[in-house]
BALOBA-1460 file (C-alpha; in Angstrom, 3 decimals):
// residues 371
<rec num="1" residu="x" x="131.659" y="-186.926" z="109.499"/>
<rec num="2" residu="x" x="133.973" y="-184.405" z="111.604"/>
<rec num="3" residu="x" x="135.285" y="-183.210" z="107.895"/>
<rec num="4" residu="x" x="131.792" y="-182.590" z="106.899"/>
<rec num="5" residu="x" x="131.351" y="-180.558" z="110.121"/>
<rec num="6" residu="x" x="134.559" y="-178.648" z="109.727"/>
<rec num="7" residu="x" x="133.181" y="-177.945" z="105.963"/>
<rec num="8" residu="x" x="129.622" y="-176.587" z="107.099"/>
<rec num="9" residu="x" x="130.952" y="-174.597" z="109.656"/>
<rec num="10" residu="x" x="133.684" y="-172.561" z="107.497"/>
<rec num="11" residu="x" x="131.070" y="-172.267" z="104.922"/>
<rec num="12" residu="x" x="128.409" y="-170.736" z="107.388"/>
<rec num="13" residu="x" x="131.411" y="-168.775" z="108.627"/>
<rec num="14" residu="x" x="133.048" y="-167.759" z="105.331"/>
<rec num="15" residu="x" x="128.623" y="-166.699" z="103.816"/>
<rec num="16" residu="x" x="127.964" y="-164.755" z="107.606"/>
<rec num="17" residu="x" x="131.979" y="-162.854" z="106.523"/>
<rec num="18" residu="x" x="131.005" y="-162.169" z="102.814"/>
<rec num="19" residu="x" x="127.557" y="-161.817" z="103.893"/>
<rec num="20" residu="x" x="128.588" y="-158.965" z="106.825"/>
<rec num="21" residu="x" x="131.760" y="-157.690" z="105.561"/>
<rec num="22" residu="x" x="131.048" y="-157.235" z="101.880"/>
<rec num="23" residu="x" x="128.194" y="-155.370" z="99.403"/>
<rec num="24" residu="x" x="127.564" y="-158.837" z="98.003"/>
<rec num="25" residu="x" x="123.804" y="-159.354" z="98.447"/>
<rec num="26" residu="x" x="122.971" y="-163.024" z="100.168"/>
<rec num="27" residu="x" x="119.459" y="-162.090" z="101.667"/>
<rec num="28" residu="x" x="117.238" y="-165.568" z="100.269"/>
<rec num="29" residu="x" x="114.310" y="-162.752" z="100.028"/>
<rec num="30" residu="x" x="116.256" y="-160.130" z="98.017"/>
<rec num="31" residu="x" x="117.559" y="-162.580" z="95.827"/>
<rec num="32" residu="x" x="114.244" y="-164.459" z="95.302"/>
<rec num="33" residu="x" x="112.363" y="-160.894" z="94.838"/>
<rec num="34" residu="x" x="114.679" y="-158.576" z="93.616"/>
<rec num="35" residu="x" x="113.391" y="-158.816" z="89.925"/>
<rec num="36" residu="x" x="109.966" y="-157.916" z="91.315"/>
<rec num="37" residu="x" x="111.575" y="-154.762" z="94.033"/>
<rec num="38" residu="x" x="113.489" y="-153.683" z="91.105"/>
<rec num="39" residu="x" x="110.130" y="-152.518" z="89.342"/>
<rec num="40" residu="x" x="108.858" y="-150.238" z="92.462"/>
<rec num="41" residu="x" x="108.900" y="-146.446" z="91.668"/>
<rec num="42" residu="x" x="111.540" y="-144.173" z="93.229"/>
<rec num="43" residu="x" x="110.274" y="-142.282" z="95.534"/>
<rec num="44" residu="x" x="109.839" y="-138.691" z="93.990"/>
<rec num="45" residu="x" x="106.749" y="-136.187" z="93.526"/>
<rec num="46" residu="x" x="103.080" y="-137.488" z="92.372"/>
<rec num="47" residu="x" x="103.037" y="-141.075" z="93.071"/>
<rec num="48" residu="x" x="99.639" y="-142.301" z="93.952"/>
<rec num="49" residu="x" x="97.864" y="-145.154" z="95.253"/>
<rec num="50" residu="x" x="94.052" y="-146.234" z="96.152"/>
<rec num="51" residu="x" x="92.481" y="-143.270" z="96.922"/>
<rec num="52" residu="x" x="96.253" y="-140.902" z="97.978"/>
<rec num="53" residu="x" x="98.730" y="-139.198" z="96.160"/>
<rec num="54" residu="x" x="101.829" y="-137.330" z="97.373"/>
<rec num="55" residu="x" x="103.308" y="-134.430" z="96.264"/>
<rec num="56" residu="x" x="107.158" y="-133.246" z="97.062"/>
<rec num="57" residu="x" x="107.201" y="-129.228" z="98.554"/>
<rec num="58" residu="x" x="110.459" y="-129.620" z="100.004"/>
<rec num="59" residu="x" x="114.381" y="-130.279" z="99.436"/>
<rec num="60" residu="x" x="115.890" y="-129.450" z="102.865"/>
<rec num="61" residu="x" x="116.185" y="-132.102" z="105.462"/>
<rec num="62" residu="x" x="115.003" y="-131.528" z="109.373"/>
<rec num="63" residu="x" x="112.457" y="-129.245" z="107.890"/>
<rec num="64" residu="x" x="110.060" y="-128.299" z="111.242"/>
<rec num="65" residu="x" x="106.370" y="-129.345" z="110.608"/>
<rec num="66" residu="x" x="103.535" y="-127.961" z="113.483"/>
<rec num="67" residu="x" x="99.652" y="-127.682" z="113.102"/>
<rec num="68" residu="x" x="97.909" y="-124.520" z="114.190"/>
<rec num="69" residu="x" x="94.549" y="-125.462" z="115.499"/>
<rec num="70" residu="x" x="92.531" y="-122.220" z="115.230"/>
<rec num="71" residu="x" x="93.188" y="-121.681" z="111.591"/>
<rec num="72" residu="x" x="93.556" y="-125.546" z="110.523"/>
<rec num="73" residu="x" x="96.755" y="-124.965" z="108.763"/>
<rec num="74" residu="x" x="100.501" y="-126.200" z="109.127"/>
<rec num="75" residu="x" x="103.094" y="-124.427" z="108.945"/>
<rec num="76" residu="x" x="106.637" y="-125.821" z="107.280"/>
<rec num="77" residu="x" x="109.146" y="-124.169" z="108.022"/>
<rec num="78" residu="x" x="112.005" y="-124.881" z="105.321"/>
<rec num="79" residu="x" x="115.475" y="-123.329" z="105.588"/>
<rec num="80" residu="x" x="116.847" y="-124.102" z="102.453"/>
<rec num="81" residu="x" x="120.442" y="-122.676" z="103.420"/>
<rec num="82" residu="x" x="121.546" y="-120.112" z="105.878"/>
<rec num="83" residu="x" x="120.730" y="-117.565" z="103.461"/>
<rec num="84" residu="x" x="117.649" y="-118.602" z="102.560"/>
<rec num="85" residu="x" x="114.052" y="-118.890" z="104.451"/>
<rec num="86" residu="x" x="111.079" y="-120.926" z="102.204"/>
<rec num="87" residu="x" x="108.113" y="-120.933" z="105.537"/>
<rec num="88" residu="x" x="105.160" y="-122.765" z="103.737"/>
<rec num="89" residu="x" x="101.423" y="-122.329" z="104.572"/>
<rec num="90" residu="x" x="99.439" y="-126.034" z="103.998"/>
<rec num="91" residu="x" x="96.166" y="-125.975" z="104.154"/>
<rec num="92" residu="x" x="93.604" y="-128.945" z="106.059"/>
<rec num="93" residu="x" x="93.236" y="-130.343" z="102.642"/>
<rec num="94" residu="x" x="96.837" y="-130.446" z="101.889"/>
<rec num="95" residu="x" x="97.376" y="-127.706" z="99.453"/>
<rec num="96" residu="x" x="99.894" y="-125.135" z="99.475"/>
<rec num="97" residu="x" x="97.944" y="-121.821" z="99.477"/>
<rec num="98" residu="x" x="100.955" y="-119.739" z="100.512"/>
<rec num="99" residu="x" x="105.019" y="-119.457" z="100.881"/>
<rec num="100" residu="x" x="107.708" y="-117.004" z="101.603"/>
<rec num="101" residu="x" x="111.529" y="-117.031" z="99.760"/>
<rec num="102" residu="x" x="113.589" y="-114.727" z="102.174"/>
<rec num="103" residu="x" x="117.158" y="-114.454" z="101.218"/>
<rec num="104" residu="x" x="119.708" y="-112.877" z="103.721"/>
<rec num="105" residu="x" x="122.197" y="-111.503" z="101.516"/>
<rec num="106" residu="x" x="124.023" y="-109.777" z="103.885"/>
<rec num="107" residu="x" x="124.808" y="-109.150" z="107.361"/>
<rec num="108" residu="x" x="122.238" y="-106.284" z="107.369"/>
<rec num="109" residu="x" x="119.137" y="-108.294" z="106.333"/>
<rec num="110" residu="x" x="117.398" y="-109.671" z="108.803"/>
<rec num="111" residu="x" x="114.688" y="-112.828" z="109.164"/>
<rec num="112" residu="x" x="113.108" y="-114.159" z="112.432"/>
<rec num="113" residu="x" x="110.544" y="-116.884" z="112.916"/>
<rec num="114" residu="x" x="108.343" y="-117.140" z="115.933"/>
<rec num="115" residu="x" x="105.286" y="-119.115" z="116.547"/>
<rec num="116" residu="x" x="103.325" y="-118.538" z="113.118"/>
<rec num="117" residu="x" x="105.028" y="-115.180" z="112.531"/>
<rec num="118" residu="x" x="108.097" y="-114.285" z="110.130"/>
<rec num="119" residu="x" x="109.502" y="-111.278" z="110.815"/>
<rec num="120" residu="x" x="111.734" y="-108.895" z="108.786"/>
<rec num="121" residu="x" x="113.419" y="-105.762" z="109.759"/>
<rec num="122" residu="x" x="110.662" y="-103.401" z="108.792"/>
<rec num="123" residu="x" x="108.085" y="-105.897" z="108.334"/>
<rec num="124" residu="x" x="106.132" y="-108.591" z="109.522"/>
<rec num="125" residu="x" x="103.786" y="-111.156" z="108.013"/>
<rec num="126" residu="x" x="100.842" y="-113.540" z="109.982"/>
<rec num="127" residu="x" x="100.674" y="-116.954" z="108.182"/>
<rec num="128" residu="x" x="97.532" y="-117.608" z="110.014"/>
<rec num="129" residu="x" x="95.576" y="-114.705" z="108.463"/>
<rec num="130" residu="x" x="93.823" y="-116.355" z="105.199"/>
<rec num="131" residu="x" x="95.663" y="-114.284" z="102.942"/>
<rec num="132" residu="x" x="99.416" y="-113.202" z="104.478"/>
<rec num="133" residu="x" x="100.591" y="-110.156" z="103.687"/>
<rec num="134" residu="x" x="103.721" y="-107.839" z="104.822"/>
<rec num="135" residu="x" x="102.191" y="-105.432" z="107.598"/>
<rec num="136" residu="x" x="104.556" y="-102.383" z="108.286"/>
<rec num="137" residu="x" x="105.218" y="-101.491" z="112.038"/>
<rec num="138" residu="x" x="102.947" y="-98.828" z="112.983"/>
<rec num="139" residu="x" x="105.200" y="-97.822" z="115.960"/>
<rec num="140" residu="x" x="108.410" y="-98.599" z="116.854"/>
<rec num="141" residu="x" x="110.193" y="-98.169" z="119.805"/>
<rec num="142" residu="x" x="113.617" y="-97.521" z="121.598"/>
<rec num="143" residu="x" x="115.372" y="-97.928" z="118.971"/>
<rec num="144" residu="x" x="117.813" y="-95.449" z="119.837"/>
<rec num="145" residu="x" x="117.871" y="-97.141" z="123.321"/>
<rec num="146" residu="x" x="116.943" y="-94.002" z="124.928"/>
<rec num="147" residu="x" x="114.124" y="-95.261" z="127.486"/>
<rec num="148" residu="x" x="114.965" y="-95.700" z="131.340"/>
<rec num="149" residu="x" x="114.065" y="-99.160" z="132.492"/>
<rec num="150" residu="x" x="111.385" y="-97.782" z="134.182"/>
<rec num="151" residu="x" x="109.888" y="-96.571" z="131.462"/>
<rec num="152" residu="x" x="110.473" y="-99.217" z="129.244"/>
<rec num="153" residu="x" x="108.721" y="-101.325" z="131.819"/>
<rec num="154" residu="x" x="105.671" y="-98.724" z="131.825"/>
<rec num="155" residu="x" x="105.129" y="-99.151" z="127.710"/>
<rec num="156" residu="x" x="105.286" y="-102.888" z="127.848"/>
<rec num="157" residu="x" x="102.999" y="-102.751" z="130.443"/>
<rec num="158" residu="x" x="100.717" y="-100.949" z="128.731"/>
<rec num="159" residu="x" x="100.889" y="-102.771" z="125.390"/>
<rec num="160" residu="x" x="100.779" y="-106.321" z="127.016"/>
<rec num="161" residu="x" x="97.834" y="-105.584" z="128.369"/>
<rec num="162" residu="x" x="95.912" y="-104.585" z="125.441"/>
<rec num="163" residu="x" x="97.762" y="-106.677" z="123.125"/>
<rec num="164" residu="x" x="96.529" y="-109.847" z="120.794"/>
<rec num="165" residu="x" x="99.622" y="-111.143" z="120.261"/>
<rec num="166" residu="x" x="103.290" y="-110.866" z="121.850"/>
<rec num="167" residu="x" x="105.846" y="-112.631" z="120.535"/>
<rec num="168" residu="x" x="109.478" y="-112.560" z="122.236"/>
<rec num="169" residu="x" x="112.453" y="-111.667" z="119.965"/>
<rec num="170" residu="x" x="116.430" y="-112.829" z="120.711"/>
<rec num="171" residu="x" x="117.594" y="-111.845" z="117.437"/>
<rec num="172" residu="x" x="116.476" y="-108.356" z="115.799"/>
<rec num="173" residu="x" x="117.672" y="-105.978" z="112.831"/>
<rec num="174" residu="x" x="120.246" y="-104.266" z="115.469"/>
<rec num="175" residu="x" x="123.136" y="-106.726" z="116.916"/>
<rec num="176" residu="x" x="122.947" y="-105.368" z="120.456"/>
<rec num="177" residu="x" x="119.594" y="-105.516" z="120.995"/>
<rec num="178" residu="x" x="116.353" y="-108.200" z="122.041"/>
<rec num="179" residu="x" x="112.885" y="-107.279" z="120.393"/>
<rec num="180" residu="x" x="109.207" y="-107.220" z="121.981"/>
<rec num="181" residu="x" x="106.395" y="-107.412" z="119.320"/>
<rec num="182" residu="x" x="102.862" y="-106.764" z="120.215"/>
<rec num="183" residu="x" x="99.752" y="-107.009" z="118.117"/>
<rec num="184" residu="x" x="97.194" y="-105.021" z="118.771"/>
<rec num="185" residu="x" x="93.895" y="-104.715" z="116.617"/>
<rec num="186" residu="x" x="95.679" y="-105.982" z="113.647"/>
<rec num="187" residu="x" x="98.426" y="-103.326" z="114.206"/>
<rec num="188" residu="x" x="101.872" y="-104.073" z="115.408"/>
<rec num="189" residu="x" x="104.354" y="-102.212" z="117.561"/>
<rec num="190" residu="x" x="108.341" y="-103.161" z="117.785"/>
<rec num="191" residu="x" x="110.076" y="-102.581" z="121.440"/>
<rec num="192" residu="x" x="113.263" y="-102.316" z="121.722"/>
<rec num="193" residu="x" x="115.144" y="-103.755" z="124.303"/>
<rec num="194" residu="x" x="118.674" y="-103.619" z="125.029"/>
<rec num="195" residu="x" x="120.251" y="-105.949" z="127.823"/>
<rec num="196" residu="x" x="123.743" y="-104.218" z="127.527"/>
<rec num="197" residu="x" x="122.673" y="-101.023" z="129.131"/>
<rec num="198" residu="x" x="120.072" y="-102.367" z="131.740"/>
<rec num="199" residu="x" x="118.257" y="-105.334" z="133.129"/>
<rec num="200" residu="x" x="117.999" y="-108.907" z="130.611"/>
<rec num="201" residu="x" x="114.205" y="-108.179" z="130.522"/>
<rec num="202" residu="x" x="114.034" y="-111.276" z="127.481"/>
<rec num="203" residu="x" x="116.439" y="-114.214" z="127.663"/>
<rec num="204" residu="x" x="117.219" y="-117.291" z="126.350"/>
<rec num="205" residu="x" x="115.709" y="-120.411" z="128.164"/>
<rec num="206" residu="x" x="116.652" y="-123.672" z="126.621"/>
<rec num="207" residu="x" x="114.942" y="-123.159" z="122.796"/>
<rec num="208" residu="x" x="112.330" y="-120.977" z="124.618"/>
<rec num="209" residu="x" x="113.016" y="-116.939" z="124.622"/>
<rec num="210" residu="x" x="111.047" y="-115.968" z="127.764"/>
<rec num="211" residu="x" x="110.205" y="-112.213" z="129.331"/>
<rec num="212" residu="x" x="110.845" y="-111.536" z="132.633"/>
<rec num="213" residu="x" x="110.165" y="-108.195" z="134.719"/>
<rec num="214" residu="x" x="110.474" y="-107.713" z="138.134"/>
<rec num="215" residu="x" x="111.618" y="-111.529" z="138.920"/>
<rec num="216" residu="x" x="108.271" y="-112.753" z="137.096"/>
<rec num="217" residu="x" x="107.672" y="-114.666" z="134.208"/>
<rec num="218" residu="x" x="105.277" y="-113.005" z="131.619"/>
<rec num="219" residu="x" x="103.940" y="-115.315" z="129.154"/>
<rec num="220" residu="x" x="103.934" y="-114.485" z="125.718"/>
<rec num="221" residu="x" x="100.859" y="-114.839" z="123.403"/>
<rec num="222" residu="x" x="100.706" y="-116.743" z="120.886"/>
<rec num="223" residu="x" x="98.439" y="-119.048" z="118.602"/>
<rec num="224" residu="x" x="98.598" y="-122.404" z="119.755"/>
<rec num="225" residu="x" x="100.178" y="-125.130" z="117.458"/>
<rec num="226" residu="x" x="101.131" y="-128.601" z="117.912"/>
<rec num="227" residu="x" x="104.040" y="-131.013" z="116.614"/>
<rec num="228" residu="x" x="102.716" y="-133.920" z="114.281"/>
<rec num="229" residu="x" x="104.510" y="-137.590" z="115.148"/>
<rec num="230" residu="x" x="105.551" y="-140.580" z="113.546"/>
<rec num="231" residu="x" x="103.989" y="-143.173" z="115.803"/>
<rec num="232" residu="x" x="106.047" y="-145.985" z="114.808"/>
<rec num="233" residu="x" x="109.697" y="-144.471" z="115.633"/>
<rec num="234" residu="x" x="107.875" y="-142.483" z="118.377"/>
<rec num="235" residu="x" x="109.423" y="-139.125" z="116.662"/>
<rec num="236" residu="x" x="108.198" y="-135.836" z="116.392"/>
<rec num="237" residu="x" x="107.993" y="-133.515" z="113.536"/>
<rec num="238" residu="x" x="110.538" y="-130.452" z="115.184"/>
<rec num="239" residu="x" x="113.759" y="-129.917" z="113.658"/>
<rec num="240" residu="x" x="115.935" y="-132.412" z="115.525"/>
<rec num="241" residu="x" x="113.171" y="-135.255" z="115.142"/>
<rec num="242" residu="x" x="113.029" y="-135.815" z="118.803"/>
<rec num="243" residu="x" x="111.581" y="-138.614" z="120.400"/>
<rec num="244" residu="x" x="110.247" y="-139.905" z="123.276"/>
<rec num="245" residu="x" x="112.852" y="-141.706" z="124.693"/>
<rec num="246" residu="x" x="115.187" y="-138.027" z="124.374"/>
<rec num="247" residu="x" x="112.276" y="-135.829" z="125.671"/>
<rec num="248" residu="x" x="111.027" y="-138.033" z="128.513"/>
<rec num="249" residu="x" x="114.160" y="-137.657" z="131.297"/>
<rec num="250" residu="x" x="113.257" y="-133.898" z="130.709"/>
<rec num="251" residu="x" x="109.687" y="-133.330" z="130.380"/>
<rec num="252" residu="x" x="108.107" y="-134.622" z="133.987"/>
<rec num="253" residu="x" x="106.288" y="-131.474" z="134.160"/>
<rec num="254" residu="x" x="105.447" y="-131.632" z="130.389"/>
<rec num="255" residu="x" x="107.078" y="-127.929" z="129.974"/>
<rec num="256" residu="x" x="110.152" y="-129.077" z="128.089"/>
<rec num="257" residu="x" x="107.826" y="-130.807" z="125.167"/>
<rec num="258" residu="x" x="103.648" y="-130.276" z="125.915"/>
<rec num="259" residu="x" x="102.847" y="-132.736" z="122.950"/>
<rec num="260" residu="x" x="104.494" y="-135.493" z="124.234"/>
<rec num="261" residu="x" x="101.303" y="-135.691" z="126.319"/>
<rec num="262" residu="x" x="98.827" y="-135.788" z="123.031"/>
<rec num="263" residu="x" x="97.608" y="-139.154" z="122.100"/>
<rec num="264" residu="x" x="98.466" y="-140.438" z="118.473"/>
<rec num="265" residu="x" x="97.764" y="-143.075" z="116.442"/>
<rec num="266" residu="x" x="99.714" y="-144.645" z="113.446"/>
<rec num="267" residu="x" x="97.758" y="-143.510" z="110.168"/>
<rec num="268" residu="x" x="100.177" y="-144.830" z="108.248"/>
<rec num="269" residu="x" x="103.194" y="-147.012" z="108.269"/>
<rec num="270" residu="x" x="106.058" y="-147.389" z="106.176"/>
<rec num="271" residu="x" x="107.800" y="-150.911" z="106.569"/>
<rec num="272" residu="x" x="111.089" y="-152.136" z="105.197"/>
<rec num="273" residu="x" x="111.051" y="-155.508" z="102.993"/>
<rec num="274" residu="x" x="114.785" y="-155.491" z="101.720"/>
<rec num="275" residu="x" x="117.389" y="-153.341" z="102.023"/>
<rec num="276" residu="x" x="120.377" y="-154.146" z="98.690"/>
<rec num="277" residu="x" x="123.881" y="-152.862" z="100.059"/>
<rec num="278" residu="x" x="125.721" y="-150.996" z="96.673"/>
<rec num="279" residu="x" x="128.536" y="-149.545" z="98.316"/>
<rec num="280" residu="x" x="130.181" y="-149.167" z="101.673"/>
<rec num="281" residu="x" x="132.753" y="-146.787" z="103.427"/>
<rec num="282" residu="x" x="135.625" y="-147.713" z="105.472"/>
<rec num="283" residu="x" x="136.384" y="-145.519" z="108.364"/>
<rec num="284" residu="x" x="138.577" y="-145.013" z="111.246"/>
<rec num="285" residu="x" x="142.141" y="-145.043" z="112.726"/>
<rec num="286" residu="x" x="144.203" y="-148.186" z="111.025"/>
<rec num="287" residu="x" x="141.493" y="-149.285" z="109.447"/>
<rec num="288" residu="x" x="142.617" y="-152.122" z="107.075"/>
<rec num="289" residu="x" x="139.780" y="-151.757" z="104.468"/>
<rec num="290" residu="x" x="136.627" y="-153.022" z="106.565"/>
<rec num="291" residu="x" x="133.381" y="-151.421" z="105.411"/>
<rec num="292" residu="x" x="131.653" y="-149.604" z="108.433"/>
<rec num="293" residu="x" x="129.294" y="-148.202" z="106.531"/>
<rec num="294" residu="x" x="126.728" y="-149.838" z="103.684"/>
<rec num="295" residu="x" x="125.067" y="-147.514" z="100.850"/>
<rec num="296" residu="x" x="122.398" y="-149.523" z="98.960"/>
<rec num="297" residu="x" x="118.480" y="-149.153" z="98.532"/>
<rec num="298" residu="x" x="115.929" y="-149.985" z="100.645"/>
<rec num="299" residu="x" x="112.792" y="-151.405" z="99.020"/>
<rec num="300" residu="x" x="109.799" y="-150.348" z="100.695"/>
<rec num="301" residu="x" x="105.893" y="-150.718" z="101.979"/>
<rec num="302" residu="x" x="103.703" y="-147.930" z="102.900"/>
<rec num="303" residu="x" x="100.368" y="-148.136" z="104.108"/>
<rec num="304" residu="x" x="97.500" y="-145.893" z="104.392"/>
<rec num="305" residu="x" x="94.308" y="-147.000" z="105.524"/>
<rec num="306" residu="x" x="94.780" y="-150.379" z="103.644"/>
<rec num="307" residu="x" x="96.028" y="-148.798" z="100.143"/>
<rec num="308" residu="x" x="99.367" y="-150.336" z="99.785"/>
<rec num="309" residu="x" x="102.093" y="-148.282" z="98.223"/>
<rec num="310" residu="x" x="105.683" y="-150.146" z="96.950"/>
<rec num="311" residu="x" x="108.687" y="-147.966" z="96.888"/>
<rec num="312" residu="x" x="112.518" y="-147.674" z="96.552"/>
<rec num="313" residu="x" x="114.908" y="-145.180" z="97.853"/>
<rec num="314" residu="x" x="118.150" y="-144.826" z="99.282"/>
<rec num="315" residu="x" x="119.317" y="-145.996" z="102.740"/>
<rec num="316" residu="x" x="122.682" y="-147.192" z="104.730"/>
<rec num="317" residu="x" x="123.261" y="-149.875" z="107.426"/>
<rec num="318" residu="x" x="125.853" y="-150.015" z="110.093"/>
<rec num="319" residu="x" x="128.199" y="-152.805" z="109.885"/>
<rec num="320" residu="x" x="127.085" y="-155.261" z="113.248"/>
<rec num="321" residu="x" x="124.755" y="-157.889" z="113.837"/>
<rec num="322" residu="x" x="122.245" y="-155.547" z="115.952"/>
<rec num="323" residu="x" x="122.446" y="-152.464" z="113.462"/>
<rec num="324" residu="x" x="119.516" y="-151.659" z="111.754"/>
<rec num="325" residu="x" x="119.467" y="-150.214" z="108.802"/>
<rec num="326" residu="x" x="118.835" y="-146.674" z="108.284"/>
<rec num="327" residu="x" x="116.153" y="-144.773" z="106.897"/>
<rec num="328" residu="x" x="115.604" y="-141.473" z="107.242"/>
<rec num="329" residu="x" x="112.479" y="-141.349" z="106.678"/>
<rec num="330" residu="x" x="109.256" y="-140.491" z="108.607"/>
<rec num="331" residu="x" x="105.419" y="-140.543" z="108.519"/>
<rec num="332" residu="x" x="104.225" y="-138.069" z="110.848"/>
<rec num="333" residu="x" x="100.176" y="-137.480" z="111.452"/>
<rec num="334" residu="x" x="98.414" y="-135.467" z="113.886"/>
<rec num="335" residu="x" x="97.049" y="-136.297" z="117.195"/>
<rec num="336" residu="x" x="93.843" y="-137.855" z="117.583"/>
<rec num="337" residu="x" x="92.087" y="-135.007" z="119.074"/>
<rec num="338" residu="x" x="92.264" y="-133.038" z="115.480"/>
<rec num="339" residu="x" x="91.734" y="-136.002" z="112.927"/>
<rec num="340" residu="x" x="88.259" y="-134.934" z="112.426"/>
<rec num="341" residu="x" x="89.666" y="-132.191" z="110.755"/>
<rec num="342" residu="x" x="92.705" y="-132.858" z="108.466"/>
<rec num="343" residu="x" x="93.641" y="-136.574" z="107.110"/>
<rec num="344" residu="x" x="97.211" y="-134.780" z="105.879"/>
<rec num="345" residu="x" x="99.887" y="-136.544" z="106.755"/>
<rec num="346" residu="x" x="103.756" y="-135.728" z="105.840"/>
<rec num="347" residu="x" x="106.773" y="-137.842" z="104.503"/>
<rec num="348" residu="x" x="110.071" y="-136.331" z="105.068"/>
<rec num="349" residu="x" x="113.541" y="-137.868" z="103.826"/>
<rec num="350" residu="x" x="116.237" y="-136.357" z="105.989"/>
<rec num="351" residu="x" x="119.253" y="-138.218" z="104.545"/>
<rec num="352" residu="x" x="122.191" y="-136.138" z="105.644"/>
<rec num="353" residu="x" x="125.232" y="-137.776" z="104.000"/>
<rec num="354" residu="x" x="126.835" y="-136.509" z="100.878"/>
<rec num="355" residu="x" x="127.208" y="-140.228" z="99.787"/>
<rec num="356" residu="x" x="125.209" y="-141.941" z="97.658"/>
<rec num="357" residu="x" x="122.843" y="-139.258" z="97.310"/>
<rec num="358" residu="x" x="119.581" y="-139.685" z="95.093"/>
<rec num="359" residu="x" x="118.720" y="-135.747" z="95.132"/>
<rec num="360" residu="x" x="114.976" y="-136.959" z="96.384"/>
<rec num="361" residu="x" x="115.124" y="-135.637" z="100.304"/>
<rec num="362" residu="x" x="112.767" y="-133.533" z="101.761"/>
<rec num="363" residu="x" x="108.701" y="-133.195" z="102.317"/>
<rec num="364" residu="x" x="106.238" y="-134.987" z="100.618"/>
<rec num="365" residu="x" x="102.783" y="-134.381" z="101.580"/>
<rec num="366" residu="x" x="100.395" y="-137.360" z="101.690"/>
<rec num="367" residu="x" x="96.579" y="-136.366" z="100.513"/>
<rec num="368" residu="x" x="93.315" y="-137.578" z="99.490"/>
<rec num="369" residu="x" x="93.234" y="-137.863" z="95.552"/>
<rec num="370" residu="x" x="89.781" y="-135.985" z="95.442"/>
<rec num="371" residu="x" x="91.097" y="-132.954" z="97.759"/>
């Protein structure tokens, strides 16, 4: 009897060591439906199911998703490099009905985002107008830094006041200087401002790049635009994938993130139901050849209003009993408030590691088959 212990206890210990320790697979429900998980599509561009399909219009990972309300568009903002600047206009229906490809080939070229605006040196174009074009600056100013404060303070004045739109600019076409750009009847006019020969009239606050004259804030104007979320890892759809847990300890006056405020619902779900390790990594000081890390494929559930979608891709899992493993992925939907008038909702794939890579990150947008 006490051998037969002994023997069932180094078993269980020696299957929980290979088990842990090694890419030998000993899940009971990989290995009873692996023939059947094998079969599910990679994930990659046109798959559809019931009444969706979903259509890749991204490679980059941490791409930035927001909605724009007034127009009913989103805006993707996809940096495929340093160098290179793909923003992407989606319509309410899902389709892409415009896009940019900016290269900065050189110190000399420049390319600024703000709000729904992309800006060039000479240029600038308005992704919520229904057709975007390049729209020259019809005046531009100080750009010889030649105005007194004072009288650099009189001109904003003036143009703030009449002005559509004024968007706040850190980085411009000159090293040395901060930008003010004001929209005004359709037309736009560049200010110049330089902080090295007079007061820091525009500043850096946190992401933010704020105005202030005269020890008061003066609000730029801008269209307003929301971040979409993945209700299920309570992320949002920014750049660094935030969620609430990060944004909470700073937001208690909801300044620091607005939409954390919005109520969402999940509209779709994507649920793990067996991850198969492949490979694994070993890192750190002295280590004597224990994996850390595991590099398999994760086989996969999504599910939009009842339409059931089956799916592989690529994932990794900590070594540890608590780790989970590792996705990367995201669903992220709109608020409630605006579900009346878009049903889009976006995939992205933001694996990161060199590794094991499948070439299939970036944005997939999820759509109605008939739109």
């Amino acid at each position: 009897m006490k051998k037969m212990l002994v023997f069932i206890v180094a078993s269980v210990v020696i299957l929980f060591i290979v088990g842990s320790c090694t890419t030998i697979n000993l899940s009971p429900k990989l290995l009873i439906n692996k023939s059947t998980y094998n079969k599910f599509p990679e994930l990659s561009d046109g798959l559809e199911w019931g009444t969706f399909k979903m259509n890749r219009i991204t490679e980059s990972t941490g791409v930035n998703l927001r909605y724009f309300p007034q127009k009913n568009f989103f805006l993707v903002s996809n940096y495929k490099s340093l160098e290179e600047f793909n923003p992407i206009k989606i319509d309410s229906l899902g389709n892409t009905v415009f896009q940019l490809n900016l290269y900065k080939r050189n110190d000399a070229d420049f390319i600024d985002a703000i709000n729904c605006f992309v800006i060039v040196a000479n240029e600038i174009y308005d992704f919520s107008a229904n057709k975007p074009t390049a729209v020259p600056f019809n005046e531009v100013l100080n750009k010889e830094n030649t105005l007194s404060s004072e009288k650099w303070v009189q001109i904003f004045d003036k143009q703030y006041k009449k002005a559509d739109i004024v968007l706040y600019g850190w980085v411009t076409d000159i090293l040395s200087a901060n930008c003010v750009y004001f929209q005004t009847a359709g037309e736009w006019t560049k200010l110049y401002a330089f902080s090295n020969s007079g007061p820091n009239f525009i500043y850096p606050d946190g992401s933010k790049i704020k105005c202030k004259i005269n020890k008061k804030e003066i609000p730029e104007k801008i269209h307003e635009f929301h971040f979409l979320k993945d209700v299920a890892q309570q992320s949002y759809s920014n750049e660094h994938r935030y969620n609430d847990e990060y944004i909470t300890p700073y937001n208690t006056s909801l300044t620091f993130f607005p939409d954390e405020a919005l109520t969402f619902k999940k509209t779709g779900t994507i649920k793990m139901l067996a991850f198969s390790k492949e490979m694994s990594t070993s890192d750190g000081y002295n280590n004597p050849g224990i994996p850390t890390l595991f590099y398999g494929t994760g086989f996969y559930e999504m599910n939009f209003d009842g339409a059931i979608l089956n799916f592989k891709n690529n994932a990794t899992k900590s070594i540890g009993l608590s780790e989970k493993v590792q996705t990367d992925m995201y669903v992220f939907s709109l608020p409630d408030k605006f579900l009346d008038r878009s049903t889009v909702s976006f995939l992205t794939y933001d694996y990161s590691i060199n590794v094991h890579e499948n070439g299939k990150k970036g944005v997939y947008v999820i759509r109605r088959k008939d739109n």
